[in-house]
C-alpha positions as CSV (number, residue, x, y, z in Angstrom):
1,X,18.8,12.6,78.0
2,X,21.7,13.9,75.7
3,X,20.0,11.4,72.7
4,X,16.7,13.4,73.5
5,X,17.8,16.7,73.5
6,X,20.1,16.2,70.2
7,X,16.7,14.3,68.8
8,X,14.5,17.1,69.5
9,X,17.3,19.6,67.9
10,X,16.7,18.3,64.6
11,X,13.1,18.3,64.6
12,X,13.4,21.9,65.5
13,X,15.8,22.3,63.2
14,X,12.9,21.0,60.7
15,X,10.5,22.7,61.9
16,X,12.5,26.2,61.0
17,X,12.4,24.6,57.9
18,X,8.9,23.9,56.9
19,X,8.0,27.5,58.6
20,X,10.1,29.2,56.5
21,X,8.6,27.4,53.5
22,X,4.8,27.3,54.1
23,X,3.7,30.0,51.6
24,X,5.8,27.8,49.0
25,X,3.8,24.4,49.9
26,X,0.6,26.2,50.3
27,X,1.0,27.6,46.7
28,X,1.9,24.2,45.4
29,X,5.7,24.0,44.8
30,X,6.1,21.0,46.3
31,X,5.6,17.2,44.7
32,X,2.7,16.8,46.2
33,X,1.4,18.8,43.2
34,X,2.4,15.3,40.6
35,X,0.3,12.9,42.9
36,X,-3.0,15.1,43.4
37,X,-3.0,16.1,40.2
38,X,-2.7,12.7,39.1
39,X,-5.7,12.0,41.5
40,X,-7.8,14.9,39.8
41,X,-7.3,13.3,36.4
42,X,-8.4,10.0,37.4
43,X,-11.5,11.5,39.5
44,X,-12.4,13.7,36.4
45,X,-12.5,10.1,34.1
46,X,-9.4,10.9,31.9
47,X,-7.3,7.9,33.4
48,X,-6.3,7.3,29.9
49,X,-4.8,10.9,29.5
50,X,-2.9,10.0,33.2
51,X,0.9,10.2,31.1
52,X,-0.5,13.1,28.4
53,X,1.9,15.8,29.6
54,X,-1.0,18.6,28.2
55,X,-3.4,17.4,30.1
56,X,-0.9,17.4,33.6
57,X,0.4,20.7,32.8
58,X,-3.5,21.7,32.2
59,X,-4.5,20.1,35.7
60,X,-1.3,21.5,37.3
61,X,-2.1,25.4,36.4
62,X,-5.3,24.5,38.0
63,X,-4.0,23.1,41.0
64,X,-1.3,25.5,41.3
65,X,-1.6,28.5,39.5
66,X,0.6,30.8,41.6
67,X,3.5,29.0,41.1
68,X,6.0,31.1,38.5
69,X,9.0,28.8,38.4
70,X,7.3,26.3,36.5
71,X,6.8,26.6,32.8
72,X,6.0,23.2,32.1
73,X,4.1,19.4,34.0
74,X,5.9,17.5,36.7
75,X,5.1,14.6,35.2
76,X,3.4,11.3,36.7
77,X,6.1,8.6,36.4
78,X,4.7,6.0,39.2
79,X,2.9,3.2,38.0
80,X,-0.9,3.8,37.6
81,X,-2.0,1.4,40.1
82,X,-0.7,4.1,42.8
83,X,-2.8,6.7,42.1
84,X,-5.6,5.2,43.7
85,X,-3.5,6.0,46.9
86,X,-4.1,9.3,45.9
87,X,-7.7,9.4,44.3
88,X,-9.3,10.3,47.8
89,X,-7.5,13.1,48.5
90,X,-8.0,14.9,45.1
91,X,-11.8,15.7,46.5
92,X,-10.2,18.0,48.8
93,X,-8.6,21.2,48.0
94,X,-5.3,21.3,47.3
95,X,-4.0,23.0,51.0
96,X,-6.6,20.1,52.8
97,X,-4.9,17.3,51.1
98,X,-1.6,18.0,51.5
99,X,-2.2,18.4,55.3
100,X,-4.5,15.4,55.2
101,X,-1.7,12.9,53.0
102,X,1.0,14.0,56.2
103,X,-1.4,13.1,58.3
104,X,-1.7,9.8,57.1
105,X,2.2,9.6,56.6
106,X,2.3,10.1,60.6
107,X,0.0,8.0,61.2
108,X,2.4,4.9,59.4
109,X,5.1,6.3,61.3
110,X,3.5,6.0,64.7
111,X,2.1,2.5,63.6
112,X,5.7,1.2,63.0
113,X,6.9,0.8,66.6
114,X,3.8,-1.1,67.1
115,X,4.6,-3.1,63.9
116,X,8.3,-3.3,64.2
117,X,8.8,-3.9,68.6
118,X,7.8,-7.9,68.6
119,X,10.8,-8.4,66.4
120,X,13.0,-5.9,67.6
121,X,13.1,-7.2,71.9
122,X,16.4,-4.4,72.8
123,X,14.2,-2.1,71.6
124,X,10.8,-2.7,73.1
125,X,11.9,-0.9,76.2
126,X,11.5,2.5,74.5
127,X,8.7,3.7,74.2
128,X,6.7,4.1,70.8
129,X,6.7,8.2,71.2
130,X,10.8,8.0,71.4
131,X,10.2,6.2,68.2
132,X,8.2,8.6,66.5
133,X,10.2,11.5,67.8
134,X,13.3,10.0,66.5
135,X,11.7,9.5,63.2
136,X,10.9,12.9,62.7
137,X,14.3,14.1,63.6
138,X,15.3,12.2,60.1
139,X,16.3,14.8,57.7
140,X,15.0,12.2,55.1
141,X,11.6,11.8,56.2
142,X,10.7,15.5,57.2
143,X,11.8,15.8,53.3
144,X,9.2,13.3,52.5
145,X,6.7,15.3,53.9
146,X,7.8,18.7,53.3
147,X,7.5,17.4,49.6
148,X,4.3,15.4,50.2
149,X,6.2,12.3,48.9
150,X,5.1,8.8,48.6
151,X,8.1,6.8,50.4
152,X,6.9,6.5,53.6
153,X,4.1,4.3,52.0
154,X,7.0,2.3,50.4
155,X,8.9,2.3,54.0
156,X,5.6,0.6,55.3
157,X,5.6,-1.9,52.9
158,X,9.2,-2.9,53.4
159,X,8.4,-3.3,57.1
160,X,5.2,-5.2,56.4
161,X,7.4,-7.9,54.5
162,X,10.2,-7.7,56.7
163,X,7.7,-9.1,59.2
164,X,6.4,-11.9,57.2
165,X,10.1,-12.7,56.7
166,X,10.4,-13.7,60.6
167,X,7.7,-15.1,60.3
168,X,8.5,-17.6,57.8
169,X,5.8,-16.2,55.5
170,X,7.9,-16.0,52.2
171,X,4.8,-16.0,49.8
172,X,3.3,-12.2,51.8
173,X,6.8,-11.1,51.6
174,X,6.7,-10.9,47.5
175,X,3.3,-9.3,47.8
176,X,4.0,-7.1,49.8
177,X,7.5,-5.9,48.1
178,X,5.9,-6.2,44.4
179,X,3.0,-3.7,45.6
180,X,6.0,-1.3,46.2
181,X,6.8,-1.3,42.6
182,X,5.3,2.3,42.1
183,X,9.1,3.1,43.0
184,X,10.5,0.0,40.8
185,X,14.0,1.5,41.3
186,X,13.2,0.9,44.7
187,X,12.0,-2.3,44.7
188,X,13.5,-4.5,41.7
189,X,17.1,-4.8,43.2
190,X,15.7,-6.6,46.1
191,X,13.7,-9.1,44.0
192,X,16.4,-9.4,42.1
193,X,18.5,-10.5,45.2
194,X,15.2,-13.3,45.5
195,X,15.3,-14.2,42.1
196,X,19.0,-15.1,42.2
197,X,19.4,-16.5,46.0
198,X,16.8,-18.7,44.5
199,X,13.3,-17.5,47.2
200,X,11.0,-18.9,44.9
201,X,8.2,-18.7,46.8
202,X,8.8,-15.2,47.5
203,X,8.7,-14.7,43.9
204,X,5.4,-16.3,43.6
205,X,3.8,-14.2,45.4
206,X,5.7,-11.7,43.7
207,X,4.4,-12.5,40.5
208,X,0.9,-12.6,41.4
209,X,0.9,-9.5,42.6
210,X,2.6,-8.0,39.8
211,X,0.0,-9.7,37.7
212,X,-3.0,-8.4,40.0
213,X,-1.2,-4.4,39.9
214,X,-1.1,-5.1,36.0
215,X,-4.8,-5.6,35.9
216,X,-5.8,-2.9,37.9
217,X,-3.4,-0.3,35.9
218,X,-5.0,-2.0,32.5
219,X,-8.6,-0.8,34.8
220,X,-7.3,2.5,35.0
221,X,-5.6,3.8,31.6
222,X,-6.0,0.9,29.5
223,X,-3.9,-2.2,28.0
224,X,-2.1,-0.3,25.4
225,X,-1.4,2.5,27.9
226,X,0.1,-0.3,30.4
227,X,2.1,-1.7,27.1
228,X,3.5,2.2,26.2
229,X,4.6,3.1,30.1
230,X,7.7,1.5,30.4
231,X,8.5,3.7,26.7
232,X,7.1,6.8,28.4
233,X,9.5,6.2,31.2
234,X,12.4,5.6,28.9
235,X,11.4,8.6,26.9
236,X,11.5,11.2,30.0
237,X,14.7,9.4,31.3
238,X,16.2,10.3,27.7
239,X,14.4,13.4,26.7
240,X,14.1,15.4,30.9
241,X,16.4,12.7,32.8
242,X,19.3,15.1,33.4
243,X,17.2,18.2,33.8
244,X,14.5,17.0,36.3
245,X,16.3,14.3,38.1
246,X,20.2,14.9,36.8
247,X,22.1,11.9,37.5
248,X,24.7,13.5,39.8
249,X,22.1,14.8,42.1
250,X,21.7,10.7,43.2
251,X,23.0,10.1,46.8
252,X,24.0,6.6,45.3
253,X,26.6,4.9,43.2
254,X,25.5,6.4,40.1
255,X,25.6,10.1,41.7
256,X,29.3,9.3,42.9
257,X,30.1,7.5,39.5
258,X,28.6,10.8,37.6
259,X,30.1,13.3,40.0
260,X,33.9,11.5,39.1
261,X,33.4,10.3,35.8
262,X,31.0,13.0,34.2
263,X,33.1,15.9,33.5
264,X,35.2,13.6,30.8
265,X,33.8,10.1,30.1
266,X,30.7,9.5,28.0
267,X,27.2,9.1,29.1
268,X,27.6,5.5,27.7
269,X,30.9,4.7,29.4
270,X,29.2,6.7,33.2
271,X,26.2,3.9,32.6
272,X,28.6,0.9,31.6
273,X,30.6,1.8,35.2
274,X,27.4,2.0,36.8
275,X,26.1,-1.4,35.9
276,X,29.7,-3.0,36.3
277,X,29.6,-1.2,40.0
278,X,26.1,-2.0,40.6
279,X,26.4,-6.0,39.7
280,X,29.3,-6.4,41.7
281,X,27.2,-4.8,44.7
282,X,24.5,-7.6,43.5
283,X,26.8,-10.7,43.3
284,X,28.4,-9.9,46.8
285,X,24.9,-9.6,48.4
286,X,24.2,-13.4,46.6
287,X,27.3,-14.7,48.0
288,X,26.0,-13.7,51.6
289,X,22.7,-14.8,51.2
290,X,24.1,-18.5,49.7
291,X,26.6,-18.3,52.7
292,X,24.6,-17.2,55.8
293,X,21.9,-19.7,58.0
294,X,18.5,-17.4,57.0
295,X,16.9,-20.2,59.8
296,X,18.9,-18.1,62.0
297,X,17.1,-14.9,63.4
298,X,20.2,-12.2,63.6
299,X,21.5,-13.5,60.4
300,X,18.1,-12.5,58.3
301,X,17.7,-9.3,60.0
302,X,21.1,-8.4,58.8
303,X,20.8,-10.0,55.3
304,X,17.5,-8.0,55.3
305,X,19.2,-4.8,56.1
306,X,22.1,-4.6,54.0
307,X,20.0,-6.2,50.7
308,X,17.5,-3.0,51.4
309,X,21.0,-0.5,52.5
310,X,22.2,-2.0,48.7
311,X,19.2,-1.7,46.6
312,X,19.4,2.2,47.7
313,X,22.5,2.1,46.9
314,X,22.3,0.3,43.2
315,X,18.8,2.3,42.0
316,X,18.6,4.4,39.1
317,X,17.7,7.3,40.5
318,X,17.5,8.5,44.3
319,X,16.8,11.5,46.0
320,X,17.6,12.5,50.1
321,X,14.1,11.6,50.8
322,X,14.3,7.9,49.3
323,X,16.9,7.7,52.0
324,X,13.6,7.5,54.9
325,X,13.7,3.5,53.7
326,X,17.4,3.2,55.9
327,X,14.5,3.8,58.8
328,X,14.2,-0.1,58.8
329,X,17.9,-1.4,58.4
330,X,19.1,1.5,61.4
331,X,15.9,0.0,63.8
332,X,17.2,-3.6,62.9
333,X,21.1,-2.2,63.1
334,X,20.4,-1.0,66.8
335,X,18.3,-3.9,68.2
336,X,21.2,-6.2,66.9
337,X,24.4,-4.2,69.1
338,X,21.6,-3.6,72.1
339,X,21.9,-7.5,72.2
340,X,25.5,-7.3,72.5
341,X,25.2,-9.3,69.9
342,X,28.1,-7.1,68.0
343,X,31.5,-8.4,70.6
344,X,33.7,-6.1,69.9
345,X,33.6,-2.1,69.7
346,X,35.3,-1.7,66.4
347,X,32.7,-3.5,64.9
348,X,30.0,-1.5,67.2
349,X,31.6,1.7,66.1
350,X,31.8,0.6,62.3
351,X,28.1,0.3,62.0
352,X,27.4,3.2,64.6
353,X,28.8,6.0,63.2
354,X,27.3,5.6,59.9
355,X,23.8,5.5,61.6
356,X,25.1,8.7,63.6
357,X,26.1,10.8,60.7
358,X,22.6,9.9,58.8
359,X,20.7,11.7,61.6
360,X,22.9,15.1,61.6
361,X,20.7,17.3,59.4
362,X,23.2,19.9,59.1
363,X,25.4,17.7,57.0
364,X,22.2,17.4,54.2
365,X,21.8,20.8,54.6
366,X,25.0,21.3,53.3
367,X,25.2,18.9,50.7
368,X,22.0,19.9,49.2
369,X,23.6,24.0,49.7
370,X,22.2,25.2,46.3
371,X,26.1,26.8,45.1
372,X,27.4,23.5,45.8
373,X,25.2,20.7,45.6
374,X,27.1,17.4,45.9
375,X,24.3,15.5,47.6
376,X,25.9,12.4,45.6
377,X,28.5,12.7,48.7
378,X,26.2,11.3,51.0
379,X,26.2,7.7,49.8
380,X,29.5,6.9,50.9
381,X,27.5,7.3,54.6
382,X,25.6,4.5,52.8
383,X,28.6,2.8,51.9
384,X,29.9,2.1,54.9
385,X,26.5,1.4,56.3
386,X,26.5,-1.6,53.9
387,X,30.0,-2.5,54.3
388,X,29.6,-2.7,57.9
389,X,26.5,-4.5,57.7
390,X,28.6,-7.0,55.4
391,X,31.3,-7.7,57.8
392,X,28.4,-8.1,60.7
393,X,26.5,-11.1,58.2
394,X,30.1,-13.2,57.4
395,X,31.3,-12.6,61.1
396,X,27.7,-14.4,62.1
397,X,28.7,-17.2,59.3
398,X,31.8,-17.7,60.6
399,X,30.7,-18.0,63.9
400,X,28.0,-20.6,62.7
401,X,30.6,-22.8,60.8
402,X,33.2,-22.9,63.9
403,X,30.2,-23.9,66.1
């Protein structure tokens, strides 16, 4: 009863929230803005002019003219491939497809229990509402849709291969991580993880897939626009980088490196520290895949959950919402100490408490307070998710090697 009441708090909490912001989102503030005007491009035959930043800003004043804040395009950075997620939607208006789009994100979210319960058996005893419910009360994924962003799509996908993981179904798993690549800083760690733990098959599927989403990008703006995308993206990291998405703004170990590194050290020295920090993270996540029995079920589930807690962790660039991905590694977390599968309570307590202080919506609140803003703060929550999730996976290979 107490976990119901403090659940349904911070969906009213939220729900303060979005009232107090709905003339914003109906005018068009929100992100929502990049994908549907991306969807009225393609729908209007410029797919080619998808990156031309006149033609967004053009679209954009269209979509959104009531907006004052904004003197210049949010630009379309996903892959092209995604914005036929979004091409159905742009034959609404503006107001009907942001509804619509949340509409589908709750649908995903109440297909996930359904999804998610034959693999999670402490937790089939709740019931698929208390899910849902508990969902919403994520300050990360009421951002997602207060924002009309696309990682709840990405959340389903990592689900969907999670799934083909217990099932023994390495080839689906690469597809369905690779068709997550319109958030590559999302997604690449994690293969990268496959690539060097050696999951070739995995990777085959993988590289299909990739080859598939290259084809129907090429469909969409054309082979030389596919060939100039990753120097468009490099060109807004250098060019906007630090003004739309400024690197100490991350809730990961580039924020934290920025945030104690950037008011003396170089831009070049900050990215050198990232990399070193961010390799390290990788070759500790090698060493447990290399050490740990994936044959066995609890071992993959945590392997699974602290690769995906890492590659949060490790991306380029992150934002609160991205955080709505730790969805799957919490739902794993819980059906693994429900099973008492977790002996002693330090360890319990190690791995609850980061889970606990992810769902207080105050603390984001304040982190994200506009006169401070030190939302890079919250990764060390993620830390010790991940560093607790460690201990769990060699504890499990210990206990596999005495036995």
């Amino acid at each position: 009863m107490a976990l119901l009441l403090y659940l349904s708090c911070m969906v009213g909490i939220h729900g303060a929230i979005w009232y107090l912001a709905r003339e914003s989102v109906a005018e068009g503030y929100q992100d929502f803005t990049i994908f549907y005007s991306a969807g009225q491009i393609v729908r209007q035959g410029m797919g080619h002019d998808l990156y031309d930043e006149a033609v967004e800003w053009r679209i954009q004043q269209q979509v959104a003219p009531h907006v004052m804040t904004r003197k210049a395009a949010l630009p379309y950075m996903h892959a092209p491939y995604e914005v036929l997620v979004f091409l159905p939607f742009s034959y609404f208006s503006y107001r009907q497809a942001y509804v619509l789009w949340n509409l589908a994100n709750l649908a995903i979210l109440a297909a996930l229990p359904f999804l998610l319960k034959p693999y999670l058996p402490a937790l089939q005893q709740y019931q698929p509402a208390l899910w849902t419910l508990a969902f919403l009360a994520f300050f990360p994924v009421f951002l997602t849709m207060l924002e009309g962003q696309d990682i709840i799509l990405l959340l389903l996908l990592y689900a969907l291969a999670f799934v083909a993981l217990k099932k023994n179904a390495w080839f689906a798993a690469g597809c369905w991580l690779t068709l997550g690549l319109f958030r590559v800083q999302l997604v690449v760690p994690f293969l990268l993880v496959m690539l060097l733990t050696k999951k070739w098959k995995l990777l085959a599927g993988s590289l299909l897939t990739a080859a598939g989403l290259a084809m129907v990008s090429a469909a969409i703006i054309g082979w030389q626009g596919v060939v100039r995308y990753p120097s468009y993206i490099w060109s807004l990291e250098h060019h906007l980088g630090r003004s739309i998405l400024p690197p100490r703004d991350s809730p990961n170990l580039r924020g934290l490196i920025d945030q104690m590194f950037g008011s003396w050290a170089s831009p070049h020295v900050i990215l050198a520290a990232v990399i070193a920090v961010s390799a390290a993270a990788i070759f500790v996540l090698v060493r447990k895949w290399h050490g740990a029995r994936q044959d066995e079920p609890h071992q993959l589930d945590l392997l699974f959950s602290v690769t995906l807690t890492v590659t949060l962790l490790v991306s380029y660039h992150g934002m609160f919402y991205d955080f709505t991905l730790l969805l799957l590694p919490v739902l794993v977390v819980l059906n693994h100490v429900l099973l008492g599968t977790s002996k002693t309570p330090a360890l319990r307590i190690s791995i609850l408490a980061p889970i606990a202080i992810l769902f207080c919506t105050p603390l984001y609140m304040v982190f994200w307070y506009r006169r401070w803003e030190q939302s890079n703060l919250m990764a060390l929550v993620v830390i010790a998710l991940a560093l607790a999730l460690s201990r769990e996976v060699s504890r499990f290979a210990l206990v596999e090697e005495s036995a």
